[in-house]
Steps between C-alpha positions, in 0.01 A plus 500: 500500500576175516656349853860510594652133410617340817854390492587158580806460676716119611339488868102566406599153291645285724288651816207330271693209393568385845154570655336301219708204612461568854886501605643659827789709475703246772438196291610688201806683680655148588434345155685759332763587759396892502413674833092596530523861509652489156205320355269723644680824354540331179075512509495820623725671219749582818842471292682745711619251761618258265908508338431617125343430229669196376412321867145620468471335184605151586253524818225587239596203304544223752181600657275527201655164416389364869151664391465362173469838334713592156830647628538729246163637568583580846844632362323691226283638767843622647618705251177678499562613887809584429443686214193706639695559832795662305220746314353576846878592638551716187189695504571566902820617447363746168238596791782598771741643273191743381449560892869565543527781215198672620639531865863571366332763277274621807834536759712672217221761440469559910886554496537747266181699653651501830848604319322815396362574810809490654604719242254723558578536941839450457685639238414915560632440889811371325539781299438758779799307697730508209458870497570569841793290468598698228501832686674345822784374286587831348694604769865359499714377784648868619103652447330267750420708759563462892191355657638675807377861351133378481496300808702653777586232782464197224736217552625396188734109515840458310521317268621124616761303306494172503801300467489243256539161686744235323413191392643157549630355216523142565857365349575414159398119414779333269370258203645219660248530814199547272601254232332126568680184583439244233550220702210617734272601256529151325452378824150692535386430171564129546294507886230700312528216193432233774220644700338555152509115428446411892124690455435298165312217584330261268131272494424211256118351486465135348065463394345201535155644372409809410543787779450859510779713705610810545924581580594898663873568640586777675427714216254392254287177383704265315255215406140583426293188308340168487756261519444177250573139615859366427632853519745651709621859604783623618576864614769745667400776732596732784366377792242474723229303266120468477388178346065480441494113371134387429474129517830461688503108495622504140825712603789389557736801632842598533675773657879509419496179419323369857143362448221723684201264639176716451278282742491761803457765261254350339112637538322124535172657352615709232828246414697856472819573679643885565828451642783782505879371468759477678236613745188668583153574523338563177268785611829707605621480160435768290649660171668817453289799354 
């Protein structure tokens, strides 16, 4: 039988590319403006840190292009992870849905057993009861007889009634108190209108050269890409923010509309700056689940 073909995926290709030529991941990092541990995952088929697909893809491009290796190659290589990771995913899932009748099957058939055993205990002590009942209710009210006859010097309670306690009923509310004030509610809506705009707060990026980044608000990433030289971005959010800027001398930054100097943010080895607006530490800032 002839060997299993070995699938060649993006990072065994530029892992190769880039040890032929002798490159370090730092040098390469700055020259292309994305942070190190990306390269290295990008060689290592490690995709699950990364945005999406469509980010992943221009990463594979510019640095096959930095490599000297056929983009499309690299991208072609891609599609074949991608594919072969979605047929591994399906055939798990056939595999635990398999596992999941077998145990559902397994638990219904120990129900219904133990159902019949209790069955079996149960349900002849039940009938013995109900016939016993059956013979003590035959007597009616006048019939029952005096315990007092049987057991001489028995002390036998009266019967205690209880007097039904009244409740408070609180007093009628007219429509008038329950009905809303339009004045105030307008007023309400219009505070909660403002606050809404008040937590809107904007940032625009002006590239000099190329520059990878990476925008979250308070809720969710906003910008995710390699921005080109000569291009700008400008985005709305709910604050705080998390900016990752790789090669942060080629920002320039606004936040509503006041410029943001990235210099003591700014890692002087790496040339990337984490900074967290208004303010912040970036390592406290962390996205819901």
């Amino acid at each position: 039988m002839a060997e299993k073909e070995k699938r060649i995926y993006p990072g065994e290709l530029l892992k190769e590319a880039r040890k032929k030529k002798g490159r370090k991941y730092r040098k390469l990092s700055s020259e292309l403006g994305i942070p190190e541990k990306y390269l290295e995952a990008l060689e290592e088929n490690n995709f699950s840190i990364m945005a999406g697909p469509t980010y992943i893809r221009g990463y594979l491009r510019a640095y096959a292009k930095k490599l000297d290796l056929d983009p499309e190659l690299v991208i072609t290589a891609f599609e074949r992870y991608l594919k072969d990771r979605r047929k591994q995913e399906k055939s798990s899932l056939k595999k635990d849905n398999k596992k999941g009748r077998k145990q559902k099957f397994s638990f219904l058939y120990a129900s219904i057993l133990l159902v019949i055993i209790l069955l079996i205990i149960f349900v002849p002590e039940r009938n013995t009861e109900t016939s016993e009942n059956k013979v003590i209710n035959t007597y009616t009210e006048e019939e029952i007889p005096d315990l007092k006859d049987y057991f001489p010097g028995l002390e036998v309670k009266k019967e205690v009634n209880f007097e039904q306690t009244s409740s408070t009923i609180p007093p009628n509310l007219t429509i008038s108190e329950l009905s809303t004030d339009k004045e105030a509610s307008s007023a309400v809506i219009e505070k909660a209108n403002d606050q809404i705009i008040e937590a809107i707060n904007t940032i625009e990026m002006n590239f000099s050269g190329d520059c990878w980044i990476e925008i979250m608000d308070k809720n969710r990433i906003l910008e995710y890409q390699l921005a080109k030289a000569g291009s700008s971005i400008y985005v709305k959010g709910v604050g705080p923010f998390k900016l990752i800027i790789g090669y942060s001398n080629r920002v320039e930054l606004f936040y509503n509309g006041a410029k943001i100097s990235l210099a003591s943010t700014t890692n002087v080895k790496t040339n990337v700056s984490c900074l967290v607006l208004p303010k912040g530490r970036c390592s406290e800032f962390t996205l819901p689940n």
